[in-house]
C-alpha positions in Angstrom: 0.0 0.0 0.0 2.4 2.3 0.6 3.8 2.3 -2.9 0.5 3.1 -4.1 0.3 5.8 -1.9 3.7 7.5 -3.1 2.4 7.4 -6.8 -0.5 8.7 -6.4 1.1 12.2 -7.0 2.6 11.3 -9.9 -0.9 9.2 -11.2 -2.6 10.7 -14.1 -5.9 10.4 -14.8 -6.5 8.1 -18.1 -9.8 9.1 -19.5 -9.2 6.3 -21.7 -9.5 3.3 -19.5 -12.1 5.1 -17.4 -14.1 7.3 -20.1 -17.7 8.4 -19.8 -20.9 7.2 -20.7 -21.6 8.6 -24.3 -17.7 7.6 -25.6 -17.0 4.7 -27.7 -14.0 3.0 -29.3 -13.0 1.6 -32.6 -12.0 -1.8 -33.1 -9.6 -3.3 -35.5 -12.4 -3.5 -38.1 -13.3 0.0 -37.7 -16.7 -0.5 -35.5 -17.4 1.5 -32.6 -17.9 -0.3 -29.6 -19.5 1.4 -26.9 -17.7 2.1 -23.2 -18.8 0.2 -20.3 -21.6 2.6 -17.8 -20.0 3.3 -14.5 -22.3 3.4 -11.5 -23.1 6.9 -10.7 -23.5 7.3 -6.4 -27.2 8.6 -5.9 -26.5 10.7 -2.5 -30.2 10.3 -1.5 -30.6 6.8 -1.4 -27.0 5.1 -0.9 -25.4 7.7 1.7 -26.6 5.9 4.5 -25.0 2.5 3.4 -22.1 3.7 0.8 -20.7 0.6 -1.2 -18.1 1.5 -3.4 -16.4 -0.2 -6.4 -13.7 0.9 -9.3 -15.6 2.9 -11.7 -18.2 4.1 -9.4 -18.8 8.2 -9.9 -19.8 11.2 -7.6 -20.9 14.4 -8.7 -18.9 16.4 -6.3 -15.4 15.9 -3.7 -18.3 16.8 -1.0 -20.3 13.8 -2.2 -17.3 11.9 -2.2 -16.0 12.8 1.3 -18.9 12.7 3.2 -20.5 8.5 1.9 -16.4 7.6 2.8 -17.0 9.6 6.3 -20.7 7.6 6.4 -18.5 4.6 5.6 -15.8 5.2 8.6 -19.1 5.4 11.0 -21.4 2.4 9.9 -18.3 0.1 10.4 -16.6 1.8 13.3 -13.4 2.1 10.9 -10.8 5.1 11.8 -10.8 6.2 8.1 -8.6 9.4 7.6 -7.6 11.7 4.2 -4.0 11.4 3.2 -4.8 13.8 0.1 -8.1 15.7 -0.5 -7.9 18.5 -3.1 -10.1 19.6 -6.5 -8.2 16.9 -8.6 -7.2 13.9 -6.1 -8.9 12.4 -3.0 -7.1 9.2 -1.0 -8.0 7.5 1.8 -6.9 5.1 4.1 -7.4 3.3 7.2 -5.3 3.8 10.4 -7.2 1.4 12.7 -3.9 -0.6 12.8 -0.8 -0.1 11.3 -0.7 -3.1 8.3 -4.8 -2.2 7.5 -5.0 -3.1 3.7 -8.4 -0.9 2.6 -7.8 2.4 0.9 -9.4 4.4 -1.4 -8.6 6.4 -4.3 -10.3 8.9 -6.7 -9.6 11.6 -9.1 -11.3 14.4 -11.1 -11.8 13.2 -14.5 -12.4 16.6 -16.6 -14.1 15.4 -19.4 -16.8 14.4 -17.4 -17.0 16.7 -15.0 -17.1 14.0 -11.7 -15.1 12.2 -9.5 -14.4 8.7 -10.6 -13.2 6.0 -8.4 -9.5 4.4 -9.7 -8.5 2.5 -6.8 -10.4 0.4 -4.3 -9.4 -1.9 -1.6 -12.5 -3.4 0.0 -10.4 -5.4 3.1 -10.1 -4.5 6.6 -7.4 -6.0 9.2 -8.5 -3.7 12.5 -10.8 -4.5 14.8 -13.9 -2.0 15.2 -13.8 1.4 17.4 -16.3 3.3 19.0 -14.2 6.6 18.8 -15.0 7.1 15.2 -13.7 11.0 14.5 -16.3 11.7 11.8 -19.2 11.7 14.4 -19.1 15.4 14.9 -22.0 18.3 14.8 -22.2 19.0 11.3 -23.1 14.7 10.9 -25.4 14.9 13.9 -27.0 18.1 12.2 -27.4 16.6 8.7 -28.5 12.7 10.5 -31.1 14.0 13.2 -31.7 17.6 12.6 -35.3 16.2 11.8 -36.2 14.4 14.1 -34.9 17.2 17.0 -37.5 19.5 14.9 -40.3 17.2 15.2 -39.2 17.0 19.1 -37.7 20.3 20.5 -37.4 19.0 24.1 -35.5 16.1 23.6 -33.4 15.5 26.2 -29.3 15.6 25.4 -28.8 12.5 27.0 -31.8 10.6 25.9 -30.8 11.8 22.2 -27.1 10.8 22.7 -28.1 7.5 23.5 -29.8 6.6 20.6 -27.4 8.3 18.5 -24.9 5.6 20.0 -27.2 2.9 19.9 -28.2 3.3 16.0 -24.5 4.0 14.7 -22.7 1.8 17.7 -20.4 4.8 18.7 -19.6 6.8 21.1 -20.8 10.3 21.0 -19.4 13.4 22.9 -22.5 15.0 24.8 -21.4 18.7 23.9 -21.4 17.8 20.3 -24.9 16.7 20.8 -25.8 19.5 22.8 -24.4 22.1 19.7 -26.2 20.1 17.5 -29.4 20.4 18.9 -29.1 23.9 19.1 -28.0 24.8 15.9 -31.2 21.8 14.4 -33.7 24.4 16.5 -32.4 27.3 15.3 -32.7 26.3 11.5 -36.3 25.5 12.9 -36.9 28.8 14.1 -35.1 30.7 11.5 -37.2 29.2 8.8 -40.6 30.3 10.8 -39.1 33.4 11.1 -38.7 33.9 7.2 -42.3 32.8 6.8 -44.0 35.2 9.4 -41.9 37.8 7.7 -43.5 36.8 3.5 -47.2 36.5 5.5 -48.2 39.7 4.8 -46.9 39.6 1.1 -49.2 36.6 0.8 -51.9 38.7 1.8 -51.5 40.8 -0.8 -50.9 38.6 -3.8 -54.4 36.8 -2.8 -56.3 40.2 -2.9 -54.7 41.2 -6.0 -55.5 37.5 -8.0 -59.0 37.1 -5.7 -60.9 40.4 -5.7 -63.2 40.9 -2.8 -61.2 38.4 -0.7 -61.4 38.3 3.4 -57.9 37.6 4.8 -58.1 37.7 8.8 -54.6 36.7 11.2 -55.1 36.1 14.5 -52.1 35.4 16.4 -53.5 33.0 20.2 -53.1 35.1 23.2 -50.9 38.0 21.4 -53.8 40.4 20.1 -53.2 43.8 20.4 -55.0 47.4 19.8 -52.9 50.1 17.9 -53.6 53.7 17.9 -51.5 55.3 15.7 -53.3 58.4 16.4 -52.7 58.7 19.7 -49.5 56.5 20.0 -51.0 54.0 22.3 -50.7 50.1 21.8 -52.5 47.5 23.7 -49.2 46.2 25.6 -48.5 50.0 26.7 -44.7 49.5 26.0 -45.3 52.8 23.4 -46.5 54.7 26.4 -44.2 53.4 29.2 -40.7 53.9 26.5 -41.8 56.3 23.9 -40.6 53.8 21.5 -42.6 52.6 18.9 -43.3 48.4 19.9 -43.4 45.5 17.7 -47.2 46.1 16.9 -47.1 49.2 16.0 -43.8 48.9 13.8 -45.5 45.9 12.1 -48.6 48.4 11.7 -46.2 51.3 10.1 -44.1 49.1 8.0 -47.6 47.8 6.6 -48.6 51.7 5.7 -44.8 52.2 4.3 -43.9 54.6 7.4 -40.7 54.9 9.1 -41.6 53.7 12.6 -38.0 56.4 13.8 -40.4 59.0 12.5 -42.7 58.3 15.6 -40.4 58.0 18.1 -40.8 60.2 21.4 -39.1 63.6 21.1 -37.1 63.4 23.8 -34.7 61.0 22.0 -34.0 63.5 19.4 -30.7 64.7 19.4 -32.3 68.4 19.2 -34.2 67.8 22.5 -30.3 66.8 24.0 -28.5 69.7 22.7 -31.5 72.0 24.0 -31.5 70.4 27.9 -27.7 70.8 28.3 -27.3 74.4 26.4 -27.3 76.2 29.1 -23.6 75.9 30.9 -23.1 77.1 34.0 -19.4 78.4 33.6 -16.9 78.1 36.3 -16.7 80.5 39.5 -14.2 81.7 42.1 -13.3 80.6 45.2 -15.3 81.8 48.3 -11.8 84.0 49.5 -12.5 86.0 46.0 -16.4 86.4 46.5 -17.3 90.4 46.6 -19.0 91.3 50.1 -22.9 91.7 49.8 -24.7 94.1 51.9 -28.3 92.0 52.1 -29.3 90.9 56.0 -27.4 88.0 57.3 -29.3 84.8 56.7 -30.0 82.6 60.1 -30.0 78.2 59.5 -33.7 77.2 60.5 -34.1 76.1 64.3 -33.7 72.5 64.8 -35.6 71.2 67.8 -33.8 68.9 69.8 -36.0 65.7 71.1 -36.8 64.5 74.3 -35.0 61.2 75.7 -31.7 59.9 75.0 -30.3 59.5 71.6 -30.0 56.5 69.6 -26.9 54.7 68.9 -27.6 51.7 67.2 -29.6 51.8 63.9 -33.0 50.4 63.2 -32.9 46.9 61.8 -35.3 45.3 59.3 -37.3 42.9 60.7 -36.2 40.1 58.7 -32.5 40.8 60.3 -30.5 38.8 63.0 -30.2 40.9 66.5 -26.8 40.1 67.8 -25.7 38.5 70.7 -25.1 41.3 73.6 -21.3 40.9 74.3 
């Protein structure tokens, strides 16, 4: 294997052992003979059980890399990339050191596809649980689904049968990521859906004359005045700031919702509540003497009993102990 390896730089690809579909040859009486179809890798239907053979295509190096990385974790194999680029992609097993399989492809530019030149379909090693292709991204692509349908699933309980219907170990905080990056696909594609509702709306009235459209959102029904500024949540009143509802009722009328903001964010209303500066003055040795009658300080009565010298505690706080 390892002079394989050490050619594979210097391999060319020859388009005219491995050629596509539509080519043909001539024989020694001068018929055409037509080239032998390679199997083409449908993503869809064989990445979850990838079984490869000399000939085989792929459309992309993505398509490539990932049913060997499905490959690596369906048989527990530590499969790892000795050379991925845009022309050649090898790979070989390091479960143990003498581990025959290996695979090799290359770009073949006539056709415009990957095309698999060398295949060894024998393994030596023993299978791992540690498989390193068992990361997010795979968990993402594998179960982002089914962490949709159930939001709540619990990391552990989705760990588990992550490990029991692949037979690896998987690393709880890759689970944990992946969840969260599966719900917020989920919530990011609602989000782009609430936003083309109210274009809906309007290409129905403008193909159905005369049509009703009524949204009602459960529990989160609100009253705008745009009149009087006032929304049914009375954030516009409490902030000044225009809320949700009454943005979503301006954008609707094609109004800038900053144009009904309070006035005392307006930078003109800052300038005009600090324009008056008090400048600086001197010190009390330099003030001029003032003939107006000398001011007394009020009379403060003093009150009965002896003073306090402890401090009133709550009544939910711990009295000391007397020393």
């Amino acid at each position: 294997m390892g002079d394989d390896l050490a050619d594979l730089d210097d391999d060319t690809d020859n388009t005219n052992e491995l050629d596509s579909h539509s080519s043909s040859d001539t024989d020694d009486d001068g018929r055409k003979q037509k080239k032998k179809k390679h199997a083409i890798f449908n993503e869809e239907a064989d990445i979850l059980n990838p079984v490869f053979s000399v000939g085989m295509e792929f459309k992309t190096h993505e398509i490539f890399r990932d049913a060997v990385k499905e490959h690596s974790i369906k048989l527990g194999k530590k499969i790892k990339f000795k050379k991925s680029d845009r022309a050649k992609v090898c790979a070989v097993c390091e479960g143990k050191e003498d581990c025959p399989w290996y695979i090799y492809a290359s770009f073949v530019k006539n056709d415009g596809l990957y095309r698999i030149k060398r295949y060894v379909d024998q393994h030596t090693c023993t299978r791992s649980y540690h498989v390193p292709w068992v990361s997010t991204k795979w968990i993402v692509k594998r179960y982002s689904d089914k962490i949709c349908k159930n939001p709540t699933w619990p990391i552990q309980s989705l760990a588990e049968t992550i490990e029991s219907e692949n037979t690896v170990n998987v690393d709880r905080q890759k689970v944990f990521r992946a969840r969260r990056r599966s719900l917020a696909i989920l919530e990011g594609d609602a989000k782009q859906q609430f936003r083309e509702l109210f274009g809906y709306i309007d290409e129905v009235r403008s193909t159905n004359p005369g049509t009703t459209i009524k949204v009602e959102a459960p529990n989160d029904q609100y009253r705008v005045d745009l009149k009087n500024k006032t929304c049914g949540c009375r954030r516009w009143e409490l902030s000044g700031i225009p809320c949700v509802h009454a943005i979503a009722a301006y954008n609707k009328l094609d109004k800038d919702p900053m144009d009904y903001v309070h006035s005392c964010y307006n930078v003109q209303t800052y300038l005009k509540t600090y324009g008056n500066v008090l400048g600086p003055i001197n010190g009390r040795d330099m003030w001029p003497s003032s003939g107006h009658q000398i001011l007394l300080p009020p009379d403060v009565k003093k009150r009965a009993g002896k003073p306090k010298k402890v401090r009133r505690r709550e009544p939910d706080e711990d009295v000391p102990d007397p020393k």
